[in-house]
Each structure stands twice: as structure tokens, then as C-alpha cells.
N, C-alpha and C positions, 0 to 999 in steps of 0.2 A: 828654235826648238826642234826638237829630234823627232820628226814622224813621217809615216808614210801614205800614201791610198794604197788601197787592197782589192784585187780584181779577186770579186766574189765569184765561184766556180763550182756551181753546186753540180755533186757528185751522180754519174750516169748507174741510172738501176733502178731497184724496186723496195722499197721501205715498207715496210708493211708492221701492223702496232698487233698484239694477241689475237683482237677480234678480229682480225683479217688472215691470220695464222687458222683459226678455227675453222672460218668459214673456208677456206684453200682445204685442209685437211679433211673435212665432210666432204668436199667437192672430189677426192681423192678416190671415190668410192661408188661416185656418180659417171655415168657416160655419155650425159647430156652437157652443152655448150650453154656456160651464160655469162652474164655478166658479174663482175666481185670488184668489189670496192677495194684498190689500193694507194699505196704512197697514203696512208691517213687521211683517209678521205676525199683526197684531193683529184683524183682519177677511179674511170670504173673502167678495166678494161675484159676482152672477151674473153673465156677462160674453157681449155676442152682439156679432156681429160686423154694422154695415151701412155701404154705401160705405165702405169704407176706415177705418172708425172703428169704435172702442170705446166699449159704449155698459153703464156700469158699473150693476148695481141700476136698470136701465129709466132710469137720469136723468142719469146723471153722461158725458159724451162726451168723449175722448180720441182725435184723427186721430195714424194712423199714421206720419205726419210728424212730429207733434210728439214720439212714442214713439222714433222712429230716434235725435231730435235728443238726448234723452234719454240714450242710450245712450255718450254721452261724455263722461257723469259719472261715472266708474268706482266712486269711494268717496262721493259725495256724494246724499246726499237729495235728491229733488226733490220739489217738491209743486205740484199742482195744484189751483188756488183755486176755479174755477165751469168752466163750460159751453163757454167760450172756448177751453179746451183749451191754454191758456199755462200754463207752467209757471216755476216760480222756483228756482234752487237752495237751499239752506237756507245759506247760507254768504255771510257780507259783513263789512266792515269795519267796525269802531267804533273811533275815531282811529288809535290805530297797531297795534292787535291785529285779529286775523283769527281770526275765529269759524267754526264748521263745525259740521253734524251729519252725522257719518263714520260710514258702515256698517261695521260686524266680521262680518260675515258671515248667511246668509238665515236670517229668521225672528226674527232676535235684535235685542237692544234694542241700539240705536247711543250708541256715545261722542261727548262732548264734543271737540272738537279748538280748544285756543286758540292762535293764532301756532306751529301744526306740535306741539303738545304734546298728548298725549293724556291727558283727565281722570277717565280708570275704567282700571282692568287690563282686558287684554285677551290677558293671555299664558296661556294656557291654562284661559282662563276665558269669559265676555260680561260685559258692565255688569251686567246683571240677576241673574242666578247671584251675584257677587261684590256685589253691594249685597246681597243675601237673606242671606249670609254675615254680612256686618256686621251687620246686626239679630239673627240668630240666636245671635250669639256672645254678647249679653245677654238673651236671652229674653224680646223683648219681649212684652207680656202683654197680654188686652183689657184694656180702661177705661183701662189706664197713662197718664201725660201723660208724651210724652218730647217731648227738644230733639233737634232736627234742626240739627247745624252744619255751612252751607255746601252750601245747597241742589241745587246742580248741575244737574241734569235732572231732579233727586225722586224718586229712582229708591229712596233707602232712606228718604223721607218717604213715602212710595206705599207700600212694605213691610209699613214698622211700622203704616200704617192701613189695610191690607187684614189685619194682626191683630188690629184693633179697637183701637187705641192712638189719641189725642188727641195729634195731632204739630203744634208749632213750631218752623218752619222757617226761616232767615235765610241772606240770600245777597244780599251786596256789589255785583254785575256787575250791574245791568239787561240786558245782552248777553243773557245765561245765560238769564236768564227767557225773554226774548225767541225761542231758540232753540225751548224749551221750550216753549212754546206752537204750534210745529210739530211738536210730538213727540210722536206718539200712545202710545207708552210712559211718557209726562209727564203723560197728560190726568187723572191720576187723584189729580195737584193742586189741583185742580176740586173735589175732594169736602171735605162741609162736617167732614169730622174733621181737616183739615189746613186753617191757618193758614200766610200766607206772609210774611214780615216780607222787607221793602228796606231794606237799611243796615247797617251796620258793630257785627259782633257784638260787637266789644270794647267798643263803648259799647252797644247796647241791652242786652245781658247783665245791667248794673247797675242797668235799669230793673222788671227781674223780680221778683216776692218771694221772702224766701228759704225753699229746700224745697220751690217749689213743681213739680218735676218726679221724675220718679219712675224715670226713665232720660236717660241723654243717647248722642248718636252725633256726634263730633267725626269730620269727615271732612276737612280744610284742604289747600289746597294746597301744594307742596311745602315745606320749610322756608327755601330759598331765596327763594321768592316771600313767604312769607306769615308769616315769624318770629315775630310777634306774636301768633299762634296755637298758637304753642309754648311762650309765654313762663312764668313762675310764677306770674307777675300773672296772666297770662287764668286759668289753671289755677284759683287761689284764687278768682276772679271765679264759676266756671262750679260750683265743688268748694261756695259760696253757695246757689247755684238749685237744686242737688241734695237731695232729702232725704237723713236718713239711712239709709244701708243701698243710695243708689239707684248703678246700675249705668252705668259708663260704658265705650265702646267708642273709641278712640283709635286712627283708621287712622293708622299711621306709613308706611309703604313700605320701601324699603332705599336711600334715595339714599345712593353714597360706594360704594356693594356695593364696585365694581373699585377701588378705593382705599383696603379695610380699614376704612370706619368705617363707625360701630354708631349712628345715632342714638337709638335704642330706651335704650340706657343712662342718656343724658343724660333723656329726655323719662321714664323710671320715675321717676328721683332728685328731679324740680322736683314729679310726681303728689305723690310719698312728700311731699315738702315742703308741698303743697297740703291735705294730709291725706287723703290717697287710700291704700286697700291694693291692692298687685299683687296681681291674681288672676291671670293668665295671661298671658304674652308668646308672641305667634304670630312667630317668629323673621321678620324683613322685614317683618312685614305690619300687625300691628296691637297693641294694648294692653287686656286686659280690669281696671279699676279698679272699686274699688268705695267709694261717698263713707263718710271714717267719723264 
């Protein structure tokens, strides 16, 4: 099968989300030295103020022009690459879909946005909280090797190897990466206990040994988009790489909610058939199986 690993190469600069625009731009006006929270939360670094400029960690400079200009991105990332003080939004086209890195609010890790779709919950939750949830729900464990399906921004590949876990990761979109590599919440894709495979999990799946992972985390896009990740075939495919006893987490969602249907019923019954046992159904959200 056709695939490659991808050396993750997160991009040098400064990222910074509206609230961090705001508080740069107030500071524009100030002649006292502090500290500002940047990269989304992820960094505070020291911030002085001369001619009209921001002048980040003694190196990194930002004119208050280009911070104002800033401020009309309301939900979109911006990052600034060097000394130029130009700035880019994180958000462009790749043929007919339109990609984003869309703030949910200060401090917190941002979702994916594809053609107006949002790819993490965000309803009373953030990306980051709700991917730590996914790992949690199987316990992943040090040394474990788990599969990562459908990489996204790596947010539950990042997780499970800030627990000490050996994560391979697969994710279809070049886009996605691409976004990811602006995503200082992403950069921890970078680390050498994560593995990032480009290409279509339904075929490199069958290129794995089998048993050789010790948890898996299915996270696929909706069933409309991505049906083939629901199918019995993948199932039995994935239910292969598994050992025995190893522990799988299957984000479902609740599409259909306002129309009565359950996909959770069908997506047990194909597990059960995969030879999977239900351990726990999180009502809307997800699947805990375990390979037998």
C-alpha cells in the first residue's frame, strides 16, 4: 500500500488568537515591560514597548499597525513568521475546501474548521479537555503502543504521549497537517514517541502486524463524510492490529440527534461482529470496546 511518515515541522514565529491581539494593542500605548500571553496560551513571553512597536522576548518585533490590522480576524489565528512583522492568517484554500484554525475561546487549544464544519466539540467543552477525555476513557498507559486514527491537529496523539505511550498516527488531508504545523497546541507532534503516517487508513492498516498495538483511539469524521471508517471491514481490519485484551475508544458523536437516530447501535452491532466486547457506551459520544 501507498504511504509515507511525515516529519512534522512546526512552523518558527508567533501565533497569537484575538485576545492576545487585544491585549498586544492596549500594551501599544503602555511604556511599561510585562509579560503577554502568547502562541495561545502556550507561552508568556516579556513584552516592551518602543516606537510604536512590540518588541516580544528582546527579538521578535510586531508594529502596532500591523496588531490593529490583526484585530479583524475575530475567530481566526494569526501568525507571525519573522521580524517583518507581516502576519498570515492560518486559513486558505486547498481545491474546494477551506481550512481554518478557529479560536474557541482565550487560552485554549483551537479547532479545526473545514468548509464551516467544526472538527472537535466545542459545546461545553475545548478541543484539548475533550481529546484528554478520549484517551482517558481507555487508560492509556506508559510504554503502551496505541493507534492514533485520523490525526487531526494531534491533539489525542500529543495525550497519549505526554502519558508515555508510543503513538501511530494516520491522517488522510495533507491540509490538516499543514494547519498543524501552525499550531503550537500541535507542536508536540514533533516528539520522537509519535509517529505520523500520510495516507489512507483503510489501506495502511493491512500493512501493520497483527497485535501489534496495545490500544487504539478511532476518531473519523462524521459518518456521512467518511463511511468507510465505520464500515465492518475497517472494524475487522483494525480489531487484526489489536492485541488481545487491547482497548479501543470509538468517538461516535450523535449525528441524526433531531431526527431520532442512534448511530451508536449500528456502529456496537458491526464492533460485536468484528469481535469486539462493549464495555461502555457514552450516550452521543463515544464507544469503549475491547478486542477479544
Amino acid at each position: 500500500m501507498k504511504w509515507n511518515y511525515m516529519i512534522f515541522c512546526p512552523k518558527t514565529g508567533i501565533a497569537l488568537n484575538i485576545y492576545e491581539v487585544r491585549k498586544m494593542v492596549s500594551l501599544a500605548s503602555s511604556s511599561k515591560p510585562t509579560k503577554l500571553s502568547v502562541n495561545l496560551g502556550r507561552d508568556r513571553l516579556e513584552a516592551q514597548v518602543k516606537d510604536d512597536t512590540i518588541i516580544l522576548d528582546h527579538r521578535f518585533k510586531i508594529s502596532a499597525v500591523r496588531l490593529k490590522q490583526a484585530l479583524r480576524e475575530k475567530d481566526t489565528t494569526v501568525f507571525f513568521l519573522d521580524e517583518t512583522g507581516k502576519f498570515y492568517k492560518i486559513a486558505f484554500y486547498r481545491g474546494e475546501r477551506y481550512y481554518k484554525l478557529r479560536n474557541v475561546g482565550e487560552n485554549l487549544a483551537p479547532t479545526l474548521e473545514i468548509s464551516g464544519v467544526h472538527m472537535h466539540n466545542i459545546l461545553g467543552t475545548d478541543p484539548w479537555v475533550d481529546a484528554r477525555r478520549k484517551v482517558e476513557a481507555i487508560n492509556v498507559k506508559k510504554h503502551e503502543k496505541v493507534l492514533d486514527l485520523c490525526t487531526g491537529l494531534g491533539y489525542t496523539a500529543s495525550i497519549a504521549a505526554l502519558r508515555g505511550a508510543t503513538v501511530v498516527t494516520i491522517e488522510k488531508d495533507p491540509a490538516v497537517l499543514e494547519i498543524a504545523e501552525y499550531n503550537p497546541w500541535s507542536y508536540m507532534l514533533s516528539n520522537s514517541n509519535v509517529s505520523i503516517i500520510l495516507g489512507d487508513a483503510t489501506e495502511i492498516i493491512e500493512d501493520f502486524p497483527s497485535g501489534v498495538f496495545d490500544a487504539a483511539i478511532h476518531d473519523p469524521p462524521r459518518l456521512r463524510l467518511a463511511g468507510e471508517l465505520y464500515s465492518l471491514e475497517f472494524y475487522k481490519k483494525l480489531r487484526r492490529v489489536l492485541r488481545r485484551g487491547g482497548l479501543l475508544f470509538h468517538y461516535t458523536g450523535w449525528p441524526g440527534k433531531h431526527q431520532g437516530l442512534n448511530i451508536q447501535v449500528g456502529i456496537a452491532r458491526r464492533l460485536r461482529a468484528a469481535n469486539y466486547s462493549i464495555l461502555q457506551v457514552f450516550k452521543g459520544y463515544g464507544i469503549v470496546a475491547q478486542a477479544l
